[in-house]
C-alpha positions in Angstrom: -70.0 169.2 96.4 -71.6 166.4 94.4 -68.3 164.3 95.1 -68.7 161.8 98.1 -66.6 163.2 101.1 -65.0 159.7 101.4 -63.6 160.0 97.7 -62.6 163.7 98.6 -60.7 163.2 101.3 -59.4 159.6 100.2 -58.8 159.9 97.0 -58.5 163.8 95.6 -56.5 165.0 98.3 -53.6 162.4 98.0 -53.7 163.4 94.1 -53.8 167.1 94.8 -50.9 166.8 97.5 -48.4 165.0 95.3 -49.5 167.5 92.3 -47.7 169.9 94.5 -44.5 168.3 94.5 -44.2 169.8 90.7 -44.3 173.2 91.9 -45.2 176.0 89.0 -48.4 177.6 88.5 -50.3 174.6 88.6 -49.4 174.9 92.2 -51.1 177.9 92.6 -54.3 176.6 90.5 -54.4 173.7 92.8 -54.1 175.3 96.4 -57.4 176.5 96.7 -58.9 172.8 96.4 -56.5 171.7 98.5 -57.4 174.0 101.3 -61.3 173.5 100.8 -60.4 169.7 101.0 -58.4 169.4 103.8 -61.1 171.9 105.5 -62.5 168.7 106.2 -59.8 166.8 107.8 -59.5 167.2 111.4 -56.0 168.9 112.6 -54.1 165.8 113.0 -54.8 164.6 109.3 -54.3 168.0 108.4 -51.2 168.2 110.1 -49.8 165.1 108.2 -51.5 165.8 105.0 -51.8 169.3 104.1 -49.0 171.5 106.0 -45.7 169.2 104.7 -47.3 170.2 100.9 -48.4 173.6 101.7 -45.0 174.1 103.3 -42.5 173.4 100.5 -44.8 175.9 98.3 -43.5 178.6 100.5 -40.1 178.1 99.1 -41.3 178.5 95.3 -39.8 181.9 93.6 -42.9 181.8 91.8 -45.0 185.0 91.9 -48.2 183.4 91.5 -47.7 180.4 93.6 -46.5 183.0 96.3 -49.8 185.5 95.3 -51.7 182.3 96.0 -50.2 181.2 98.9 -50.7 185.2 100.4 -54.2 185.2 99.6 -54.7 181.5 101.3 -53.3 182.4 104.4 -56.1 182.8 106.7 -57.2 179.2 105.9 -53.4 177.8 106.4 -52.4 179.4 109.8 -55.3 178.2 112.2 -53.9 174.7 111.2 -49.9 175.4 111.3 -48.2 175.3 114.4 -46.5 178.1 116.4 -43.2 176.7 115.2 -43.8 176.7 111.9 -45.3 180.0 111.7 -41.8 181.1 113.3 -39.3 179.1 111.3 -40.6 178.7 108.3 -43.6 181.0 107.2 -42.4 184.0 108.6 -38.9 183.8 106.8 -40.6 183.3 103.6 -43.2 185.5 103.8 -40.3 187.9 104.5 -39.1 188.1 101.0 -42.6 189.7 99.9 -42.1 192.8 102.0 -39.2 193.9 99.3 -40.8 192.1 96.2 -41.1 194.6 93.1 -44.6 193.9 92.9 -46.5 195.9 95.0 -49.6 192.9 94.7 -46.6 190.9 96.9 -46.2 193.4 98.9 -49.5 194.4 100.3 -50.6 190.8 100.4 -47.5 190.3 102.6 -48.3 192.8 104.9 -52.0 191.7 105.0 -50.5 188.4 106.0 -49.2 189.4 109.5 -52.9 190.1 110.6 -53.0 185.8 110.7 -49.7 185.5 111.5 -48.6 187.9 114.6 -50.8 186.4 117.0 -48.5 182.7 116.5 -45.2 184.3 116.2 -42.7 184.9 119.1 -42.6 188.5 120.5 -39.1 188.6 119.7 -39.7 188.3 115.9 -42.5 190.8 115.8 -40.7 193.6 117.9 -36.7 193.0 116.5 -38.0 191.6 112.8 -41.6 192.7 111.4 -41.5 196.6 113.1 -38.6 197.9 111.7 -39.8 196.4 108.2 -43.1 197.9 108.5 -41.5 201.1 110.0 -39.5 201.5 106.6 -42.6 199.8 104.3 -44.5 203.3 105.8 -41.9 205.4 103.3 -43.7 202.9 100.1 -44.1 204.9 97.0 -48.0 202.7 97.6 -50.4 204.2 99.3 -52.4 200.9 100.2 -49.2 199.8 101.3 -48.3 202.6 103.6 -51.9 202.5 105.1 -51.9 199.2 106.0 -48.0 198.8 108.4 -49.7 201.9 110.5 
């Protein structure tokens, strides 16, 4: 907060976006600043700033970039476009509903609450029901409480 918004937006955030481009768990260390910074921009900047960045972490393998990402979601959505939501978050959020870590898992589920109300009804009635009609037989409770 004691950083002038102009050097924030103009000068952090450029830093912070190409950080991303390294991937690892620095990526997951610098999201949240990220997220708080382009809070700030309005949607077009964000659109052309933040989303291209934020959309190549998706692809990471990393579990903590991922558990980062999952927990971030709420702040990312509002600003990402039906589309995207379709094509590329909802195929990579996905791969969380079978990840061995139940942390992934439950995060991912947690996850549709943002995304369902952007995604096709076609997705959420022939993709995300039958996975959360066989995520209900988890061997984790939170898990199974949360698809019902």
């Amino acid at each position: 907060d004691c950083i002038p918004p102009e050097a924030r937006v103009y000068r952090i955030l450029p830093q912070l976006v190409a950080s991303l481009e390294y991937g690892g768990e620095e990526s997951a260390q610098i999201l949240p600043a990220l997220l708080t910074i382009g809070g700030q921009l309005t949607e077009e900047e964000y659109s052309k700033q933040v989303v291209p960045g934020v959309m190549k972490l998706f692809q990471s393998n990393d579990r903590t970039v991922r558990l980062s990402l999952l927990q971030s979601l709420d702040q990312i959505v509002p600003h990402v476009s039906h589309g995207l939501v379709n094509d590329n978050l909802f195929p990579s959020v996905v791969n969380g509903f079978s990840d061995t870590s139940p942390v992934i898992r439950e995060l991912s589920v947690k996850a549709m609450i943002h995304m369902v109300p952007k995604m096709k009804e076609s997705v959420v009635n022939t993709q995300l029901l039958p996975i959360f009609a066989r995520l209900q037989q988890d061997p984790e409770p939170a898990i199974r409480a949360n698809t019902t």
